[in-house]
C-alpha positions in Angstrom: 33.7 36.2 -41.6 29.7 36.5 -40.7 29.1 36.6 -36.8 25.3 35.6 -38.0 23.9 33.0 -36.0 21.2 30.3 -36.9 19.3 28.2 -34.6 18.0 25.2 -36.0 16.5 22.0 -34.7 16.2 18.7 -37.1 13.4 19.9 -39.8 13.7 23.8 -39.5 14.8 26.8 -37.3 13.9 27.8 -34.3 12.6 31.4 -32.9 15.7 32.6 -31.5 14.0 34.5 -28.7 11.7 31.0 -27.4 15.4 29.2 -27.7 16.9 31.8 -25.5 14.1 31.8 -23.0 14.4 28.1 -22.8 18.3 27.7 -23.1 17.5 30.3 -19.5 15.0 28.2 -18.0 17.3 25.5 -18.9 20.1 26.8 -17.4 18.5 27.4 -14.3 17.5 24.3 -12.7 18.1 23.4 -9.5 19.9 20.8 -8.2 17.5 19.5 -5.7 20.1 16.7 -4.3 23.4 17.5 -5.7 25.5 14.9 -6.2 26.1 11.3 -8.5 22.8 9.2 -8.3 22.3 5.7 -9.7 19.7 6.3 -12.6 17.4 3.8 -13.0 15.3 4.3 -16.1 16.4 4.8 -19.4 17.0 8.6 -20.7 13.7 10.5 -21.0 14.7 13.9 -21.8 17.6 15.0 -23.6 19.3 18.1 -25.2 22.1 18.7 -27.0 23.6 21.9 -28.2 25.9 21.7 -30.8 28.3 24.4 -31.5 30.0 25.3 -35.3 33.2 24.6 -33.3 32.7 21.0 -33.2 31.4 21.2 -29.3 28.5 19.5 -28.2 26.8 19.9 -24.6 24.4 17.5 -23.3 21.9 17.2 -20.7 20.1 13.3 -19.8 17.0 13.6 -17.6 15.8 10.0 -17.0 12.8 9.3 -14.4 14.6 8.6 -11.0 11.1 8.2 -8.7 7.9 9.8 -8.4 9.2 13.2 -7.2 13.0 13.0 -9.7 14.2 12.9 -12.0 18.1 12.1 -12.1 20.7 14.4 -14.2 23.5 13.6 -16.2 25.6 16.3 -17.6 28.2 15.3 -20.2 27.8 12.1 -19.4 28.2 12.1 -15.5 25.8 11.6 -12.8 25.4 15.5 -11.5 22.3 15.0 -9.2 18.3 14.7 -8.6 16.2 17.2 -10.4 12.6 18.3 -9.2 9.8 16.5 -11.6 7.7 19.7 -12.0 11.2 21.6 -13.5 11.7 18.7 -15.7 8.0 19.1 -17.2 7.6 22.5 -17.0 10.7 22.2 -19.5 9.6 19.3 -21.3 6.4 21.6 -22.1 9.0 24.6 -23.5 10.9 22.1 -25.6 7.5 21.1 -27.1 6.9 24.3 -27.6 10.1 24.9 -29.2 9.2 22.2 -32.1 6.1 23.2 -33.1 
């Protein structure tokens, strides 16, 4: 068996070393108000990683008010996220696709 790993996006692959710093930055967002919130706008961020294994991990960031945005994790309500993480990391992602 091959331990290589590919990353890929729709359309092509992606720099493995941008992925990583993103998949950090990701990783490392704070909770600002921990905790299920009602979101009230549709989805306006989201990321999935999907695994050779069949697993699939997702994130939802939807537009909660003009300071949030509100975070669901594998489909449950986790909390309010700070609007300058979200679009700092909107700006990687961009990034990430070219």
């Amino acid at each position: 068996t091959s331990n290589d790993e590919i990353w890929s996006r729709t359309g092509g692959e992606v720099d493995e070393s941008a992925l990583f710093t993103f998949y950090g930055n990701l990783c490392g967002v704070k909770l600002e108000q921990p905790g299920a919130v009602e979101t009230k706008n549709e989805t306006t961020f989201r990321v999935d990683f999907n695994f050779t294994n069949g697993d699939t991990v997702s994130l939802e960031l939807a537009v909660y008010d003009s300071s949030f945005y509100s975070a669901t994790f594998m489909g449950q309500s986790i909390g309010l996220v700070n609007r300058r993480d979200v679009e700092s990391l909107q700006e990687e992602f961009a990034g990430l696709l070219g």
